[in-house]
C-alpha positions as CSV (number, residue, x, y, z in Angstrom):
1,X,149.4,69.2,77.7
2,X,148.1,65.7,79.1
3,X,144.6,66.5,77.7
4,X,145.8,67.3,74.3
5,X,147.3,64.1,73.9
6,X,144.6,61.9,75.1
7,X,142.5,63.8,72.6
8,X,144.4,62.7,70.0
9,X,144.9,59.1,71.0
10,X,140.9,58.7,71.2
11,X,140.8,60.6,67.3
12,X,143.5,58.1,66.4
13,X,141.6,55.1,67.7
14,X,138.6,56.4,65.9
15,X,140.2,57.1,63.4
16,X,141.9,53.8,62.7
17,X,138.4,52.1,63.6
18,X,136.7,53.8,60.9
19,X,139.3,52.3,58.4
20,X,139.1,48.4,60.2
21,X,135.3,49.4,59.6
22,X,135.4,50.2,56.1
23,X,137.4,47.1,55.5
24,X,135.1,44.5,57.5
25,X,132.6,42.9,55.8
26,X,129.9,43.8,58.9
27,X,128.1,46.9,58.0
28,X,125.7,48.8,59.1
29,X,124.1,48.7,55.1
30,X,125.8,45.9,53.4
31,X,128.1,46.4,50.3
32,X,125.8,44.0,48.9
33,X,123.4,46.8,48.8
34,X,125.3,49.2,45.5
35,X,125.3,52.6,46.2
36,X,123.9,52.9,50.3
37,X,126.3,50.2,51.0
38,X,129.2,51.6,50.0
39,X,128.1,55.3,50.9
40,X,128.1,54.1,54.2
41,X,131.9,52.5,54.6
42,X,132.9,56.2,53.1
43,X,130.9,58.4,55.3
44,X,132.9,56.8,58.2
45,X,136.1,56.6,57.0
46,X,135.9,60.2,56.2
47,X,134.1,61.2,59.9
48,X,136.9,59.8,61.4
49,X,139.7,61.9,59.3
50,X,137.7,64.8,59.6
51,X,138.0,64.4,63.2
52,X,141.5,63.2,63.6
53,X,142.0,66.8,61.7
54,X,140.0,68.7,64.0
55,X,141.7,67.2,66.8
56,X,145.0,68.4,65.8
57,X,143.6,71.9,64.8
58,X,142.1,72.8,67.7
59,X,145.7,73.4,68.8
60,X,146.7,76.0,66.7
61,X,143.3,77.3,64.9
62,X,140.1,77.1,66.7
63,X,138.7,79.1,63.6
64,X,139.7,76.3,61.4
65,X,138.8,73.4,63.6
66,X,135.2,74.6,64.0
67,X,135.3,74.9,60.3
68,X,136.6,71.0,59.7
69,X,133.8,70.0,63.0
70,X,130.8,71.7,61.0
71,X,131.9,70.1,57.6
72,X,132.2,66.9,59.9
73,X,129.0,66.7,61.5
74,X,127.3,68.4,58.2
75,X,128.8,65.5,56.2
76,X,127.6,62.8,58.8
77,X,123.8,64.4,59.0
78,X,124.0,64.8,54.9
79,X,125.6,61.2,54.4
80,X,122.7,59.8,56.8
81,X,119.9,60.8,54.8
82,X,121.2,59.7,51.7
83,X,121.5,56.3,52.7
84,X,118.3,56.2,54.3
85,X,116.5,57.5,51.0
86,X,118.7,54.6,48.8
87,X,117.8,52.3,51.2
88,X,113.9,53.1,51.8
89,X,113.8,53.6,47.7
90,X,115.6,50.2,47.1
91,X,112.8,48.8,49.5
92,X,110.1,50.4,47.4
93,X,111.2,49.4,44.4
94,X,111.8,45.6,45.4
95,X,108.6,45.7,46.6
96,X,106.9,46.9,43.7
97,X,108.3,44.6,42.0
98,X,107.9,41.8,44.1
């Protein structure tokens, strides 16, 4: 029962990180940046629900809570390349410009 509740502390703290994150004005893209930079404050906030949920479903529904950690990591990997093909076009296009 011990390790079931530690699990969920650490998804808490992630999960309350990711919000603390979202509202800091350090990014990893800055919201300067339109679309990437706010992509990027959303992909987090909504890894670290997604894994707050799949802490507390791996209690009752492993079914379930593989479901949530494939849509989590599925969401990270998708959210990732997104960003990175905003960002590199934003760079191309300042460039060309330039």
């Amino acid at each position: 029962m011990e390790n079931k509740e530690v699990s969920h502390v650490g998804a808490w703290i992630g999960a309350i990180l990711s919000v603390l994150y979202m509202i800091s004005p350090i990014d990893f893209v800055p919201d300067v940046i339109p679309v990437a930079g706010w992509l990027d404050d959303v992909l987090i906030v909504l890894t670290g629900g997604l894994n707050l949920i799949q802490s507390y479903l791996e209690e009752n529904n492993q079914i379930l809570a593989n479901v949530v950690k494939f849509l989590k990591w599925g969401l990270l990997l998708l959210g990732i390349l997104i960003i990175a093909i905003l960002v590199l076009t934003g760079v191309l296009v300042y460039n060309a410009v330039k």
